[in-house]
Rosetta silent file (secondary structure, phi, psi, omega in degrees, C-alpha in Angstrom):
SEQUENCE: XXXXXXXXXXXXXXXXXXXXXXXXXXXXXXXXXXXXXXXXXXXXXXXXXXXXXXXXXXXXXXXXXXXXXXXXXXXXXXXXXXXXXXXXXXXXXXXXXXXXXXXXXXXXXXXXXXXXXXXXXXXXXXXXXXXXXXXXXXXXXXXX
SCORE:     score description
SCORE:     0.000 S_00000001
   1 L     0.000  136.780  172.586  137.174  166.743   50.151 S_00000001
   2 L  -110.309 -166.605 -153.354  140.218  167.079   48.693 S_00000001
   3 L   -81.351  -20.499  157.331  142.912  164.759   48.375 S_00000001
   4 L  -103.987    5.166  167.002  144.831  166.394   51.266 S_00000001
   5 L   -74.010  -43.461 -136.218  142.565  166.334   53.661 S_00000001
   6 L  -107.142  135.745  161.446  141.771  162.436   53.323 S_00000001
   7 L   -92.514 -158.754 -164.883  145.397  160.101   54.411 S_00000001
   8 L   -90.544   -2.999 -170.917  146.112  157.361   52.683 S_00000001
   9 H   -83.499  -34.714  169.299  144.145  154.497   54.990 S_00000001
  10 H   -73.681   -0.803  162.150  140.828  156.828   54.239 S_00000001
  11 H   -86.154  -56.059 -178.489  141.739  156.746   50.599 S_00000001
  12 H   -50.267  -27.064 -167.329  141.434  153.136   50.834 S_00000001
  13 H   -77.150  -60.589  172.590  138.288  153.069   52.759 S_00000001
  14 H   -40.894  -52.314  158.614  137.019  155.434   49.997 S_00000001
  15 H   -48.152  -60.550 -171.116  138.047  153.149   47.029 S_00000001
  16 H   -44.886  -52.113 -162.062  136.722  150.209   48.793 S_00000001
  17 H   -79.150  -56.596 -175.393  132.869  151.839   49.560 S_00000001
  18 H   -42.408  -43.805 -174.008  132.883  153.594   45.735 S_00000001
  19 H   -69.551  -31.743 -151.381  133.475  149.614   44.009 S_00000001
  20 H   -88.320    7.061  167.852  131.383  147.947   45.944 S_00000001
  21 H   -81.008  -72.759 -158.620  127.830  149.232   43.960 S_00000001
  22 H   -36.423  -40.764 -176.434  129.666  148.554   41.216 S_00000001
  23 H   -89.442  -18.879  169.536  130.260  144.868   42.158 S_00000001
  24 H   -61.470  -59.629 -161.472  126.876  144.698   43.129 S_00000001
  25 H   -70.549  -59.019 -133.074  125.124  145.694   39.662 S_00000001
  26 H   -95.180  -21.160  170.199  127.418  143.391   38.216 S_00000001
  27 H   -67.456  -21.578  167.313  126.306  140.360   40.415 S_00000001
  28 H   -72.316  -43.363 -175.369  122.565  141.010   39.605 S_00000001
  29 H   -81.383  -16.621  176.998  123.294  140.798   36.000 S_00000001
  30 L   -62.743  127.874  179.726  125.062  137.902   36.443 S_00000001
  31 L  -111.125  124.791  178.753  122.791  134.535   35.367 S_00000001
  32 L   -56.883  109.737 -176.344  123.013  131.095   37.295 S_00000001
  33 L   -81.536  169.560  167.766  124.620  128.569   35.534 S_00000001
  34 L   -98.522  144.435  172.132  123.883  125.205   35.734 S_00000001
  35 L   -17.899  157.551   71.419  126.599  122.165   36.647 S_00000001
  36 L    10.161  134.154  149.859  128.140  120.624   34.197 S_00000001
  37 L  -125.434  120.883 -166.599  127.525  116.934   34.017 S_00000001
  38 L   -96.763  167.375 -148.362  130.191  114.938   32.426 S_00000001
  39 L  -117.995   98.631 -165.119  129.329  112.008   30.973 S_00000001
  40 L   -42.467  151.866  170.129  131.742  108.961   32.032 S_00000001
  41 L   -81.562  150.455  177.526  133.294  106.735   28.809 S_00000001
  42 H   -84.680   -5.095  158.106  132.685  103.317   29.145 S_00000001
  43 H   -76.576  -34.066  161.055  136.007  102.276   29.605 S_00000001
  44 H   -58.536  -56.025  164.517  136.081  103.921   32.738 S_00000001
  45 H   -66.139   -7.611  158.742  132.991  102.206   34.020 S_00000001
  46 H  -106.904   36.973  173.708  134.050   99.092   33.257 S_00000001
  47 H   -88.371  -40.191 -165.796  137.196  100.020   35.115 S_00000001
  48 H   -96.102  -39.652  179.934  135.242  100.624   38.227 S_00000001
  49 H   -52.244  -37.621 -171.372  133.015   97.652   37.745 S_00000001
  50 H   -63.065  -20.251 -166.417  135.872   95.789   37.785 S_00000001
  51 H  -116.379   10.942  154.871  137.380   97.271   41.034 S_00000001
  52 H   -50.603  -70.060 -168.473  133.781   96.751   42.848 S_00000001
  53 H   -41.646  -58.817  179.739  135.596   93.458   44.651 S_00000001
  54 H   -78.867  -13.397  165.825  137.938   94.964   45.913 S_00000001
  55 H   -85.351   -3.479 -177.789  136.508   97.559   47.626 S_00000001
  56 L   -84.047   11.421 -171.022  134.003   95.265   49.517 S_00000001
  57 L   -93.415  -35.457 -152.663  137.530   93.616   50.706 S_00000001
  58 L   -76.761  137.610  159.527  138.564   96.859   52.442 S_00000001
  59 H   -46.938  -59.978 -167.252  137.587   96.925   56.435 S_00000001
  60 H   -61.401  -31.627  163.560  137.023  100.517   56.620 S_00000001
  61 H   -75.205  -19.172  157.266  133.715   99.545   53.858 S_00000001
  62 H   -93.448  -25.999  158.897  132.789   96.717   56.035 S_00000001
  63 H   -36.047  -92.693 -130.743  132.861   98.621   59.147 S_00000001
  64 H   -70.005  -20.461  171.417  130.741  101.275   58.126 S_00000001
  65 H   -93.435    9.115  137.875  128.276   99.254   55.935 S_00000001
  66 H   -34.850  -36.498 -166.400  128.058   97.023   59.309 S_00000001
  67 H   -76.624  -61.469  167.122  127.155   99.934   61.218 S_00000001
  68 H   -19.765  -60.889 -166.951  124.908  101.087   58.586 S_00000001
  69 H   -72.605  -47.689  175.083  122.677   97.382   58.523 S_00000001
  70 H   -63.066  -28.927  159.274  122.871   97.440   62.479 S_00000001
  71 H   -33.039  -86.605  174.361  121.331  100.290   62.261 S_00000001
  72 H   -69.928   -4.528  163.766  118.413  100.135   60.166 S_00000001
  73 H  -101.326  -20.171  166.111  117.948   97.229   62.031 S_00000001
  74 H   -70.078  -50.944  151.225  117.830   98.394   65.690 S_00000001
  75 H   -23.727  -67.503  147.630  115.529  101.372   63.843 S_00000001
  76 H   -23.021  -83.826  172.117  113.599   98.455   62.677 S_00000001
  77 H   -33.489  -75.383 -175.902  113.214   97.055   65.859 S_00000001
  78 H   -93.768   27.000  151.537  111.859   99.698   67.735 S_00000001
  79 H   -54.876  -44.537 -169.866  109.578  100.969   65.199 S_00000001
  80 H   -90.879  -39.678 -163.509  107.812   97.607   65.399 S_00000001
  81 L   -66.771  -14.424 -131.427  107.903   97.790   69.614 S_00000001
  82 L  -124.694    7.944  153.370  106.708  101.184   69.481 S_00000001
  83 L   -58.857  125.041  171.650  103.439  100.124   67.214 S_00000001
  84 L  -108.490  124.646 -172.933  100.841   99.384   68.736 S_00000001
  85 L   -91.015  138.781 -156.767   98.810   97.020   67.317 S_00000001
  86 L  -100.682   45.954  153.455   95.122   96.337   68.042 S_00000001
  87 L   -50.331  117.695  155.268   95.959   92.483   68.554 S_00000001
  88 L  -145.185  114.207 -171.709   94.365   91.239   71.699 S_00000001
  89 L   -60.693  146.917 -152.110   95.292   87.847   72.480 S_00000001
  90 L   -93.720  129.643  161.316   92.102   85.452   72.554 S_00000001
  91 L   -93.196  103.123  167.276   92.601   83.087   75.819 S_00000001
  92 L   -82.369  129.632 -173.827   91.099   79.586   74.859 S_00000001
  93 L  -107.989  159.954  170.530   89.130   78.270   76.998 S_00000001
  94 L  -121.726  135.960  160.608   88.768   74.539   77.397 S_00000001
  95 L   -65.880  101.416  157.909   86.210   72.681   78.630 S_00000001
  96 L   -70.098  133.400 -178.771   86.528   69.743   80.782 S_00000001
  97 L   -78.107  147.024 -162.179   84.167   67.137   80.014 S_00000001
  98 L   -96.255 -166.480 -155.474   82.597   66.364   83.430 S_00000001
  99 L  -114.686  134.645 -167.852   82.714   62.903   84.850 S_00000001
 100 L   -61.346  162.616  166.099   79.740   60.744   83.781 S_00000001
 101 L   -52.033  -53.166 -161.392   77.501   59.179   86.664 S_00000001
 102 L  -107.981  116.719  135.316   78.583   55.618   86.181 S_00000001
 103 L   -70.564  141.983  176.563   82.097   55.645   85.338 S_00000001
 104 L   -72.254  148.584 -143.602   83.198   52.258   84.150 S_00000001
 105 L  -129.531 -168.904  178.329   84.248   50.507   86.917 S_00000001
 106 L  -126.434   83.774  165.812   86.004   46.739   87.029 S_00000001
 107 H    20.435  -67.487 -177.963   83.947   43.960   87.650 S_00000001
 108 H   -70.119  -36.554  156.893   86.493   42.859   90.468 S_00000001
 109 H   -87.445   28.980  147.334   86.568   45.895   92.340 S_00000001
 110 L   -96.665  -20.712 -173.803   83.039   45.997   92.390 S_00000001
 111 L   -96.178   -8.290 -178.262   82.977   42.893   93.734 S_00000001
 112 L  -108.285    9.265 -178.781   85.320   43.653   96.343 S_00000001
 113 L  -111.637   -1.145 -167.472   83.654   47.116   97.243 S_00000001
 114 H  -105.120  -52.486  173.606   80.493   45.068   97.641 S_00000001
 115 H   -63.715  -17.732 -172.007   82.220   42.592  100.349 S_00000001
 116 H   -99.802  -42.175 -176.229   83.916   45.680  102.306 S_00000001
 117 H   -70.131  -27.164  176.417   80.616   47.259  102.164 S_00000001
 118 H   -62.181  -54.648  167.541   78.950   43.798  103.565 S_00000001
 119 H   -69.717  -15.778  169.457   81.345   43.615  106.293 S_00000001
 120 H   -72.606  -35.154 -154.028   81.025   47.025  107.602 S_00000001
 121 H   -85.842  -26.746  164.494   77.456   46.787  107.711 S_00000001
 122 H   -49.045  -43.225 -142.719   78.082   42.930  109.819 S_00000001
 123 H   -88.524  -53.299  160.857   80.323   45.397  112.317 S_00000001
 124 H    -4.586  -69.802 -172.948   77.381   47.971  112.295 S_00000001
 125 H   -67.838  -41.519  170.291   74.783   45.337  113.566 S_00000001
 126 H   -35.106  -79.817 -163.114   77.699   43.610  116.062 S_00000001
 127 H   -28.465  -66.254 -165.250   78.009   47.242  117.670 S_00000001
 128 H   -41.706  -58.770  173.815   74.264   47.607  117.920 S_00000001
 129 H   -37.464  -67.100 -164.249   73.964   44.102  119.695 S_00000001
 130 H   -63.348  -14.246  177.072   76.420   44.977  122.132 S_00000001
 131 L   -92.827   -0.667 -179.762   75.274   48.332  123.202 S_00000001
 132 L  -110.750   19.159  172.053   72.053   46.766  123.377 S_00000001
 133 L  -127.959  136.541 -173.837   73.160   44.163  126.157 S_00000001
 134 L   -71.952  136.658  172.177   73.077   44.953  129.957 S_00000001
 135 L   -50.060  158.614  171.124   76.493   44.978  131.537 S_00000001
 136 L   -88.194  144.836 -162.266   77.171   41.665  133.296 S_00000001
 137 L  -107.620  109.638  144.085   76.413   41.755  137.505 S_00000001
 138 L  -129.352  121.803 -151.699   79.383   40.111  139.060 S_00000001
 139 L   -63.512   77.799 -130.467   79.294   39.077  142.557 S_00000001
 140 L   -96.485   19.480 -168.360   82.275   40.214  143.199 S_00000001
 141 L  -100.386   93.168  157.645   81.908   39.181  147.563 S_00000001
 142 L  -105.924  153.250  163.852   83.574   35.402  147.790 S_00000001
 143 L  -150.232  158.905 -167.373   84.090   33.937  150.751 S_00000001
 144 L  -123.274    0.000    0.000   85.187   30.861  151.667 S_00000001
């Protein structure tokens, strides 16, 4: 093609596709550096130590390491609910000691369960008598 055939927006188009091998080859040849690391002076770090204080005074660094603590502890939290542990609580049982035959008892209310039993057994015999006696026959015809 010659240069009057092609306008000028297809010359550009033309430049543009011819460079870019060029820019290629030279990116392949290219070797990956590594960072830099500079190495602070120590007046500067004790510059910053010194200015530690004050940033744990700012609000916007106690919000966010608030959030931060609440965090890992609601993390916390359901980490441990969502263990399951092979814990199975042991029910203790207790034993009531049963109640001996002779409980001790108190002399005086034995003696006074002994007199209630004496007198029931008087009403007992009473009863007996009386059901064992014939109604009484009363002449119930007077005249005078």
């Amino acid at each position: 093609m010659s240069e009057q055939d092609t306008g000028v927006m297809e010359k550009g188009y033309l430049d543009a596709e011819e460079a870019l091998p060029e820019e290629n080859q030279n990116q392949g040849k290219k070797k990956l550096a590594l960072p830099k690391i500079k190495v602070p002076s120590p007046k500067n770090l004790l510059a910053k130590i010194k200015s530690l204080p004050q940033l744990f005074k700012r609000p916007k660094f106690i919000i966010i390491s608030s959030l931060v603590i609440l965090s890992l502890i609601i993390l916390l939290a359901f980490f441990k609910l969502s263990s399951k542990s092979n814990y199975t609580p042991s029910v203790d049982v207790v034993e009531l000691p049963l109640v001996s035959p002779t409980p001790n008892v108190d002399p005086e209310f034995e003696a006074i369960k002994k007199q209630v039993d004496e007198y029931n057994s008087n009403l007992g015999k009473l009863n007996t008598d009386l059901k064992d006696l014939a109604f009484p026959q009363v002449d119930l015809k007077i005249s005078f």
